[in-house]
C-alpha positions as CSV (number, residue, x, y, z in Angstrom):
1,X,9.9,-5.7,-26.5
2,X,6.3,-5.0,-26.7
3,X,5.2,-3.5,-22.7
4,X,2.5,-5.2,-21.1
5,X,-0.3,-3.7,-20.1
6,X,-1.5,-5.4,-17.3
7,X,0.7,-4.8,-14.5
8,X,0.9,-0.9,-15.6
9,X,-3.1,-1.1,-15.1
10,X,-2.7,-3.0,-11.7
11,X,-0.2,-0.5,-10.8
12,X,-2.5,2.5,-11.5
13,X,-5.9,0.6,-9.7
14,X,-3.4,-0.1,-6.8
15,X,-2.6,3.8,-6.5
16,X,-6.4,4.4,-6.0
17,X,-6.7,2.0,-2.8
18,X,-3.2,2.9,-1.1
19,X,-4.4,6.3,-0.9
20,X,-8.3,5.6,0.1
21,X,-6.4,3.7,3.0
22,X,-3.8,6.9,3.2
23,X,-5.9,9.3,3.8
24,X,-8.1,8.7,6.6
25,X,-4.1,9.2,8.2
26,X,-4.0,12.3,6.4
27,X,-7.1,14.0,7.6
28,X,-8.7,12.4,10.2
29,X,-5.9,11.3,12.9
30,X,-2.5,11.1,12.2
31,X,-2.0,7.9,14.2
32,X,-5.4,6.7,14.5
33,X,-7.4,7.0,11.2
34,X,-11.2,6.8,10.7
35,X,-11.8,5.3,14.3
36,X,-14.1,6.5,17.4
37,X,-15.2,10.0,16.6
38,X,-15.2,9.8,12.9
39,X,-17.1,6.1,12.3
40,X,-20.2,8.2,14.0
41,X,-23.1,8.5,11.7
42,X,-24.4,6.4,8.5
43,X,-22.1,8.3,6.2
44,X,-19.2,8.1,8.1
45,X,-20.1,4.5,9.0
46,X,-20.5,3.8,5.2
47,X,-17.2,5.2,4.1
48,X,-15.0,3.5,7.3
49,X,-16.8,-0.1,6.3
50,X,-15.9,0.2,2.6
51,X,-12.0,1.4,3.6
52,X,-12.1,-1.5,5.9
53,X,-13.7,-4.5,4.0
54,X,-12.6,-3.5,0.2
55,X,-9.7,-1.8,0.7
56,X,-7.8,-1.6,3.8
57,X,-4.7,-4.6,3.9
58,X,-5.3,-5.6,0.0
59,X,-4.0,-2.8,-2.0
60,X,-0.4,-2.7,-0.6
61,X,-0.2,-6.3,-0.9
62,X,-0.6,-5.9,-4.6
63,X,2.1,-3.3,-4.9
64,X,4.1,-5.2,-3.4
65,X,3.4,-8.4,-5.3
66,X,3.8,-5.8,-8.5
67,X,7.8,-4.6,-6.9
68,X,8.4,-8.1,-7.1
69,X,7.2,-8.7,-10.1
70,X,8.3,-5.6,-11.8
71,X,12.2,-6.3,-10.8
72,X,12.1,-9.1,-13.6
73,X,12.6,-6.2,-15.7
74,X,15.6,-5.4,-14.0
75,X,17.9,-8.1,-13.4
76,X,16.6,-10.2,-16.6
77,X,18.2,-13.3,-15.0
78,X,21.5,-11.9,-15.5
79,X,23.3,-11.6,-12.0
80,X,25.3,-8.5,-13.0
81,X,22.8,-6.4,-13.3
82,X,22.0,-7.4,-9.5
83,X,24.3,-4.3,-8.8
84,X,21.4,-2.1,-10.7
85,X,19.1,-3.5,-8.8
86,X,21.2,-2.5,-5.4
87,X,21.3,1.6,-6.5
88,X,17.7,1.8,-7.1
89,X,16.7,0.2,-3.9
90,X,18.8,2.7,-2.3
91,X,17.6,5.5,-4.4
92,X,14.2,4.3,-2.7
93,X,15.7,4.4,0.6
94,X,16.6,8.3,-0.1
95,X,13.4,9.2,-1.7
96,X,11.6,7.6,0.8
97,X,13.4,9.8,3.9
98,X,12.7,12.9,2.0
99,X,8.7,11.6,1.7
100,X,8.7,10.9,5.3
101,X,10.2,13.7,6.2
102,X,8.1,16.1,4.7
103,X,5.0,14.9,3.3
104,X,3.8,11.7,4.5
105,X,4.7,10.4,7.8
106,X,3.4,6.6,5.9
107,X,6.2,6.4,3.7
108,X,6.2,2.9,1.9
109,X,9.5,4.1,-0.2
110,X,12.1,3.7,2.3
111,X,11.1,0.4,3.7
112,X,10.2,-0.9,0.0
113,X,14.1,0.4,-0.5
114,X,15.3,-2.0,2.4
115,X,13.0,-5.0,1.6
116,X,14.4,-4.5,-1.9
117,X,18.3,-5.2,-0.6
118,X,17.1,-7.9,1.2
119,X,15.5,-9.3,-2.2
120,X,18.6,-9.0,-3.5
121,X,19.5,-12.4,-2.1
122,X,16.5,-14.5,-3.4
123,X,16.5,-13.5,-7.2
124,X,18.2,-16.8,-8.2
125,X,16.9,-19.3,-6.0
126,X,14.6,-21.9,-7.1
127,X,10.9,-21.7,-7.0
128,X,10.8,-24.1,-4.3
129,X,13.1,-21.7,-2.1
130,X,10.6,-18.7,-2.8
131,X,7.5,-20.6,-2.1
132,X,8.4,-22.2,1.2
133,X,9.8,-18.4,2.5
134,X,7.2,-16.8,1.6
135,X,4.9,-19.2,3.2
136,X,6.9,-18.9,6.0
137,X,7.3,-15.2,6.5
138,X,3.2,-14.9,5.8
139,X,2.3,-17.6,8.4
140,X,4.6,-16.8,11.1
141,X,3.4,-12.6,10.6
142,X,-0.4,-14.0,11.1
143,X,0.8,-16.0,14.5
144,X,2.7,-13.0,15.4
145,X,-0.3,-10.7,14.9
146,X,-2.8,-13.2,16.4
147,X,-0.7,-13.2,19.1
148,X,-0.4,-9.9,20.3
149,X,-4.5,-9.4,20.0
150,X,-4.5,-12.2,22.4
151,X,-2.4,-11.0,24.9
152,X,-4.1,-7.3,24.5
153,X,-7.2,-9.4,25.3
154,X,-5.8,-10.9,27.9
155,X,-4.5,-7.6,29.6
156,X,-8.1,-6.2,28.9
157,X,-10.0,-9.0,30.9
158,X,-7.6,-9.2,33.7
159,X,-5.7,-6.4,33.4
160,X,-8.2,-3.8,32.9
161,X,-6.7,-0.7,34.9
162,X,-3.6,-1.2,33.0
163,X,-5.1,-0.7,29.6
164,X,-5.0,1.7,26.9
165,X,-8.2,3.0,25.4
166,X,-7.8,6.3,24.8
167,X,-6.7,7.6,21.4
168,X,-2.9,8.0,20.8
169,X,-2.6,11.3,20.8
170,X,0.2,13.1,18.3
171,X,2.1,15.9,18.1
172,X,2.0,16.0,14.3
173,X,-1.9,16.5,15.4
174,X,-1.5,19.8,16.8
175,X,0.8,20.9,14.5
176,X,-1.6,20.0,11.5
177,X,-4.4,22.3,13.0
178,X,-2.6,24.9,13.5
179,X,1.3,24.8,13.4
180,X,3.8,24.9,10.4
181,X,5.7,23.5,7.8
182,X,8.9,23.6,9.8
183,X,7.4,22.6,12.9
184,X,5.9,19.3,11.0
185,X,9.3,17.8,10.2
186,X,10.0,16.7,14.0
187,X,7.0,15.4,14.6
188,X,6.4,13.5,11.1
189,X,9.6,11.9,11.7
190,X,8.8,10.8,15.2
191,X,5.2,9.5,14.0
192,X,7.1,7.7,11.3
193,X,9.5,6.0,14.0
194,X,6.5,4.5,15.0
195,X,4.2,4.0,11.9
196,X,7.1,1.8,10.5
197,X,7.9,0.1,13.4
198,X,4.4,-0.8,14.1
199,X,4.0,-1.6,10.3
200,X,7.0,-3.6,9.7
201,X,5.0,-5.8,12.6
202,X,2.0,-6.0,10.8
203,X,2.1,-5.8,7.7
204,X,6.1,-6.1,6.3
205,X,6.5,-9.6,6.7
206,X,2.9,-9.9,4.2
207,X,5.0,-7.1,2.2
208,X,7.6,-9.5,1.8
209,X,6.1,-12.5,1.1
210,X,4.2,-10.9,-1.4
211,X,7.5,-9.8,-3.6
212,X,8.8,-13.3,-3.2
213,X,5.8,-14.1,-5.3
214,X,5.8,-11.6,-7.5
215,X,9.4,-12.8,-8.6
216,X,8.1,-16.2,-9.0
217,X,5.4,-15.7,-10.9
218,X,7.1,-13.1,-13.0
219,X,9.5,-16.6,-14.4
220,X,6.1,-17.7,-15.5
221,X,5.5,-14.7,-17.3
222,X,2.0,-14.2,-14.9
223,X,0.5,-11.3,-15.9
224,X,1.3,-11.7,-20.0
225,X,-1.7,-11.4,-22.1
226,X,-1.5,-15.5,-22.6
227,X,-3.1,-17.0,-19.4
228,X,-5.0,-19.8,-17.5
229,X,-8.8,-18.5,-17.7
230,X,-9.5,-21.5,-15.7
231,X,-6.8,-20.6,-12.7
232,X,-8.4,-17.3,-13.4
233,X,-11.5,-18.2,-12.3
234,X,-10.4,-20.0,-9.2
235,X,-8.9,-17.1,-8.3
236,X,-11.9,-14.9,-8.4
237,X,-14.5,-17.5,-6.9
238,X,-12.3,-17.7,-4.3
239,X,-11.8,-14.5,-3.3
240,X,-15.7,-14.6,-3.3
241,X,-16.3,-17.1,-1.5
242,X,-13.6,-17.5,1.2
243,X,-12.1,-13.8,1.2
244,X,-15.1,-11.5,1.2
245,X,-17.4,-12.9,3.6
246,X,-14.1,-12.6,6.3
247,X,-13.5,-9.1,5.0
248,X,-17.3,-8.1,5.7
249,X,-17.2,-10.0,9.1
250,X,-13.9,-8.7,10.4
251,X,-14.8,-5.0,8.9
252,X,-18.4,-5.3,10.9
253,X,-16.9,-5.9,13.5
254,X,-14.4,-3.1,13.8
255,X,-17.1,-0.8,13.2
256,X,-19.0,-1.6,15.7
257,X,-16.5,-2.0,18.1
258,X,-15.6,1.4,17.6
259,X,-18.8,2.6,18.6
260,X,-18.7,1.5,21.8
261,X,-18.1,3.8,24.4
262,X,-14.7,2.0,25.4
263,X,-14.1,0.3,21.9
264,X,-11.7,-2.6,23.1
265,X,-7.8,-2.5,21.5
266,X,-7.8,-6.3,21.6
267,X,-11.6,-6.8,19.0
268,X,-9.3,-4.5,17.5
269,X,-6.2,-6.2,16.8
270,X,-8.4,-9.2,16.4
271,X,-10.8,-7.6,13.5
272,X,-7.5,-6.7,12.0
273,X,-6.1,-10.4,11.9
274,X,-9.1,-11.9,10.2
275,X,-8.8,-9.3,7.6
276,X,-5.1,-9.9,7.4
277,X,-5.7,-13.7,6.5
278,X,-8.1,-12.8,3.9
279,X,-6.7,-10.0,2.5
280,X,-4.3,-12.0,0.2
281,X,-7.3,-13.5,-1.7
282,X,-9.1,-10.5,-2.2
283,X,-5.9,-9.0,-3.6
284,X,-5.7,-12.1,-6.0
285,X,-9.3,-11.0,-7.0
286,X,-8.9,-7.9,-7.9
287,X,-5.8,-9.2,-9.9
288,X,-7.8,-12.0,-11.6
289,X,-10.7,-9.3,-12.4
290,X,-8.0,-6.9,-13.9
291,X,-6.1,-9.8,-15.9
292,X,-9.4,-10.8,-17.3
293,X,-10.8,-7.3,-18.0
294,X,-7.5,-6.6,-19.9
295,X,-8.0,-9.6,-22.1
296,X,-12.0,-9.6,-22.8
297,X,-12.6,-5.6,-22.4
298,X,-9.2,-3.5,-22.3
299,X,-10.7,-0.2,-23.2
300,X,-12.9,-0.4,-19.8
301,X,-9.3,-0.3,-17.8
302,X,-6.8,0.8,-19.7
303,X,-7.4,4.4,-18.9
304,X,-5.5,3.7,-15.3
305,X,-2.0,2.4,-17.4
306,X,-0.1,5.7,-17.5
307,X,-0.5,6.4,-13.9
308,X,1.0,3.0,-13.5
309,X,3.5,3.7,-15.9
310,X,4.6,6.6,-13.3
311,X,3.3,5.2,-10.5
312,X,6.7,6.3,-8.8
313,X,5.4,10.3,-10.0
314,X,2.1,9.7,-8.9
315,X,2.5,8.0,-5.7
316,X,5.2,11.2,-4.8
317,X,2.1,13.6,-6.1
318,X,-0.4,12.2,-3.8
319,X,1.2,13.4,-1.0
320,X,2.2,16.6,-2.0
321,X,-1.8,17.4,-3.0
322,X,-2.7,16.1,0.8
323,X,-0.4,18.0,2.1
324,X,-1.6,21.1,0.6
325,X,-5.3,20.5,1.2
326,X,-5.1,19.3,4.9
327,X,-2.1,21.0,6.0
328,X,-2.4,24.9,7.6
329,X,0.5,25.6,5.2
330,X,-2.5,25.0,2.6
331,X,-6.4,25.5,2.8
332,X,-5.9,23.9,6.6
333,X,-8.8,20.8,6.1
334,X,-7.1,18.5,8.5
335,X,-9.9,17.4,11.0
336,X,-12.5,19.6,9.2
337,X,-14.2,17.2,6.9
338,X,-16.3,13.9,7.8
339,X,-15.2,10.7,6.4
340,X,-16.6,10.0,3.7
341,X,-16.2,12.9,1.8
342,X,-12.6,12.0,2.7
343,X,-13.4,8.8,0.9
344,X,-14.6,10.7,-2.3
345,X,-11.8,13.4,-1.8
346,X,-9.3,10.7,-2.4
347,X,-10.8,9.1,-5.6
348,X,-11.3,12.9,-6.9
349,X,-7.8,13.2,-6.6
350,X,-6.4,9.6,-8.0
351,X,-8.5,10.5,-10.8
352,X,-6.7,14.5,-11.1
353,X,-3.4,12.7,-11.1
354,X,-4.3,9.5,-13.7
355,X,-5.9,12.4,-16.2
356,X,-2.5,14.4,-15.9
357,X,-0.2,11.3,-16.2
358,X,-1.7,10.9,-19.6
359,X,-1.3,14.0,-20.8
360,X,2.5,13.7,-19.4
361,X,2.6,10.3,-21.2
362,X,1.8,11.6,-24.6
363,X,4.5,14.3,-24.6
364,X,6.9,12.2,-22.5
365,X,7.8,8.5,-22.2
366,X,8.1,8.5,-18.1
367,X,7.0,10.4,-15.2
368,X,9.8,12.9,-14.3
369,X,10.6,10.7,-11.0
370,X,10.8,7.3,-12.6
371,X,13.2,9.6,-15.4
372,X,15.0,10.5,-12.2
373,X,15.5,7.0,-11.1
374,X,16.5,5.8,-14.2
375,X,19.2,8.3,-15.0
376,X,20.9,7.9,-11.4
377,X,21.0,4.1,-11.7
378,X,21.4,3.3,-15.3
379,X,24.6,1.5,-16.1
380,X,27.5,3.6,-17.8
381,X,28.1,0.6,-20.8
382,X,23.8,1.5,-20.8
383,X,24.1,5.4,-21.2
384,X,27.0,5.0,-23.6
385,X,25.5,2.6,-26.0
386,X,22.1,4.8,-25.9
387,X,24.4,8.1,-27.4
């Protein structure tokens, strides 16, 4: 079977904004990202509304939409291989404890590995199952979020000598500056303890919801070069009309609350929610503007396939190069640059790792990770009939 392109392109564009959102993490503030401090100034102001309104909540939504989608290729409505599907899930659950532990306290691997079990049990159940559950998980995550932005608003009007506004402070800070590899393990993990509790709040129920849909529109064969131009369309229009404007309201607003002098948690939580709710039709954007740029102009996108292809490789890569450049075990640049050469840093280095994918590619058929995976979880009735 011929390999489509398109969700290979998505999966390489989709690199580029998980690690734009990755890195403010990375150098700025382990726990805190581009907020008080580094929002100062036009430039820095610039970079964190950008993150914020065209990147920030979208990017992960479509890679997770694309694991959905993607694990069509896997079972291939045949329940058996259902037990394939199970030993790469927990192949993610071990890669991703290895990335937490120490690279990237913002691991996606091992909770991708766990949501991927739990997909397990929804690969054969009708379309009409798979919509109303993921309508269900996305809406009650939005209450639940809305919810605890009211009652930090609450605390902060009534409450005011119980709140929180100074930074959360980390230990994985203070080692980054000026402590060392060895020393980062406890602390990464103990970030990470609460990065993915905090993010399994936030965002894992929209992470969910979105691979529901990606293996319901993979049945319809949604990203194939044949499609609806006219759904297309809708799709983009929408995302202009309805989800932009609440990105560039709810990003404006987080910017300026954070220059306050006592930015409020609760404008916060709250600027976060209204880009939450739009963030699934700006993610359906950019995959309507990729689907059509595919079919009308492929040469202007194709170029982002073979890290897609290895996305697995790359995504692994990333970490290891911020690591080395912000880390004191490398040239030491955590908390030393401003933020939005942070920005560009991280689309100089999405661009390093799509150039070497494609030389990899044309030597190679996949990335040495996604090789990796393969080998472990392949069937033995697959590895026998391929020798």
């Amino acid at each position: 079977m011929k390999r489509e392109i398109t969700p290979d392109v998505l999966r390489g564009f989709a690199l580029l904004g998980i690690l734009i959102v990755n890195i403010q993490f990375m150098a700025l503030s382990s726990a805190e990202g581009a907020r008080g401090e580094w929002t100062i100034g036009s430039a820095n102001g610039s970079a964190t509304f950008i993150i914020a309104a065209i990147f920030a909540g979208k990017f992960y939504l479509i890679f997770s939409f694309l694991f959905g989608y993607s694990s069509s290729f896997i079972i291939r409505d045949n329940r058996a291989n259902r037990r394939r599907w199970i030993k790469r899930s927990v192949m993610l659950i071990l890669l991703g404890v290895l990335h937490f532990t120490f690279l990237w306290h913002g691991d996606i691997l091992f909770v991708y590995g766990l949501f991927g079990l739990l997909l397990t049990f929804f690969f054969f159940r009708s379309d009409r199952t798979l919509k109303i559950w993921s309508r269900v998980i996305f809406s009650l995550t939005l209450f639940l979020v809305f919810l605890v932005g009211a009652l930090v608003y609450i605390g902060e009007r009534y409450f005011p000598e119980e709140s929180f506004q100074t930074p959360l402070e980390t230990k994985l800070d203070q080692v980054l500056l000026d402590g060392s590899f060895v020393e980062a393990i406890p602390a990464r993990i103990e970030l990470w303890i609460y990065s993915v509790s905090s993010g399994l709040f936030l965002q894992g129920g929209l992470a969910f919801a979105a691979f529901l849909l990606g293996v319901r529109l993979a049945r319809v064969k949604f990203l194939s070069a044949h499609f609806d131009k006219d759904q297309n369309a809708r799709f983009m229009k929408q995302g202009l009309i309805f989800g932009l404007p609440l990105q560039i309201i709810a990003a404006t607003v987080l910017l300026q609350n954070e220059g306050n002098a006592e930015p409020s948690e609760a404008i916060y939580l709250m600027a976060l929610f209204t880009s939450f709710v739009a963030a699934p039709l700006m993610s359906m954007f950019y995959v309507a503007v990729i689907r059509k740029l595919v079919s009308e102009k492929p040469a202007l996108v194709a170029w982002m396939s073979p890290a897609g292809k290895m996305s697995l490789t790359v995504y692994i890569l990333q970490s290891v190069i911020t690591s080395i450049i912000f880390g004191p075990w490398g040239f030491g640049l955590f908390q030393q640059l401003q933020t939005w050469v942070v920005l560009l840093l991280a689309i100089i280095v999405w661009l390093l790792l799509t150039w070497l994918a494609t030389i990899w590619l044309k030597r190679y058929k996949q990335g040495p990770l996604e090789w990796l995976v393969n080998v472990i979880t392949k069937e033995r009735k697959d590895l026998s009939s391929a020798t």
